[in-house]
Structure formats: structure tokens, C-alpha cells
N, C-alpha and C positions, 0 to 999 in steps of 0.2 A: 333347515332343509338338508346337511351337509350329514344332521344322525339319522334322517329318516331315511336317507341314500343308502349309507351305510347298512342301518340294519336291516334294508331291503338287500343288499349284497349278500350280508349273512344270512336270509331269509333262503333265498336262491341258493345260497351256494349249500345250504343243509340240505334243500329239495333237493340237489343234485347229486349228491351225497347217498341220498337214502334212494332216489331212484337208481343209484350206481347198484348199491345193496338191492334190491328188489328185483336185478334184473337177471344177479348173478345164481345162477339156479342149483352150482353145486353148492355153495354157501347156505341159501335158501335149505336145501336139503340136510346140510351136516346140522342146521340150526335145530328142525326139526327132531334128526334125528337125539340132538344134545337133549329136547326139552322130554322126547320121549323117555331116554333112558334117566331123567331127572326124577319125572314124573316117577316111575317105577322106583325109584330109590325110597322118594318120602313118601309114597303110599302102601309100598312092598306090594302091589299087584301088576301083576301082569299083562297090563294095557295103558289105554295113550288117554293123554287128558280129555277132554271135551275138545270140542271143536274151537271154540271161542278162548277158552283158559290156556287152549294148542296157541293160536294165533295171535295171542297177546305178550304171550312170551315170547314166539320169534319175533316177532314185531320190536319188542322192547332189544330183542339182541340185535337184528339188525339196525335199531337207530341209532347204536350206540359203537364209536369206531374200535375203543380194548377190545369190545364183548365180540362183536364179527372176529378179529384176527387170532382172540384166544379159540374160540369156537372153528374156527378154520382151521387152527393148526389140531386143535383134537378132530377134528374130522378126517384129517389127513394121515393121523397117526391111527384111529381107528381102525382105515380103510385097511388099511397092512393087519391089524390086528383081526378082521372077520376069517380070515382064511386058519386061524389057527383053529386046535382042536380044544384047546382048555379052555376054563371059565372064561365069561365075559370077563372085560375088563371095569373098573369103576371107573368113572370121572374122576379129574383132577381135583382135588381139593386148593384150590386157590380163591384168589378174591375173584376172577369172572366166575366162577362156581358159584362163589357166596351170595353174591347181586343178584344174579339168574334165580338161584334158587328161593332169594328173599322175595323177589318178584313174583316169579310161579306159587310160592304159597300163600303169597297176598292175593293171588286172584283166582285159585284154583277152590271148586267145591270140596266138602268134604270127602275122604274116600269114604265108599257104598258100605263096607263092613265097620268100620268107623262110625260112621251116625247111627247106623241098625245098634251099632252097642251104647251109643249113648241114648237112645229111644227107650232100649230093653231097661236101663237102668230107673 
């Protein structure tokens, strides 16, 4: 009785965790906005994943406490970097990079010019 308590606490206290993250809407947003300019990195086009492939990715980053706080602090440092006039900036190359992005190519379709060249073939 005393581990099913237990990991009903842990149970709870993840819910509450993730409903924390869910509710916070600039995070929500820098999350977004990370999986977009991700997207665009491994596909080299110039739009946003799917809807689904969008929401599974932020999903995976908000469930996870590193991936929120690295993602927040680059959204953060972003927000100051839009007002410039030079190139975009890349993402970090770190290990929340490396997950996210192992995540987002595990569930994203192929890009549209991508498959068109492997069909041609």
C-alpha cells in the first residue's frame, strides 16, 4: 500500500509539473518557436513542421524539466536577438539540441523535396 501511495504522489506531482508547463504560454511559445527554427535546420525549408510532428515535439520539451529551462533560456536570448539586423541566429548546439532534435526527426515526415527525389529515383 505504502509504493502505490507513493507512486501515486509521483503520479500527481508530474501532472502538476506538466500542467505548470502547459499553462506558461511564453514557454509554450519560445518551445514552438525552438521546434520551428529546428525544423528548418534539418529540412533546409522554409516552414514549420506538421501540425502533429509541431506538437509532439513541444510536448516532449515541455514534459521534460532540462529541455523547458534550456528552451527558455534560448528564447530569452533570442527575444533580444530579433531586433537585430544580421543573419538569423542557429541554435545551440548542445545536448537539449541533440534530444529535441533526435525526437523531432524520429517523428517528423519526410521533407516534400526529399521524398519527390527519392520517388524520381
Amino acid at each position: 500500500e505504502a509504493n502505490r501511495t507513493a507512486a501515486r504522489g509521483v503520479c500527481q506531482e508530474k501532472a502538476h509539473v506538466m500542467s505548470a508547463a502547459t499553462e506558461d504560454t511564453e514557454l509554450i511559445r519560445h518551445a514552438l518557436a525552438y521546434v520551428d527554427a529546428l525544423y528548418r535546420e534539418l529540412t533546409q525549408e522554409n516552414g514549420a513542421p506538421a501540425l502533429g510532428t509541431q506538437n509532439q515535439a513541444v510536448d516532449f520539451i515541455l514534459a521534460d524539466p532540462e529541455l523547458r529551462a534550456a528552451v527558455a533560456r534560448w528564447g530569452e536570448s533570442a527575444a533580444g536577438a530579433e531586433v537585430t539586423t544580421g543573419p538569423p541566429r542557429r541554435l545551440p548546439q548542445d545536448a537539449a539540441y541533440r534530444r529535441v532534435r533526435a525526437r523531432l526527426a524520429a517523428v517528423m515526415a519526410p521533407p516534400v523535396f526529399v521524398e519527390a527525389e527519392r520517388k524520381a529515383r
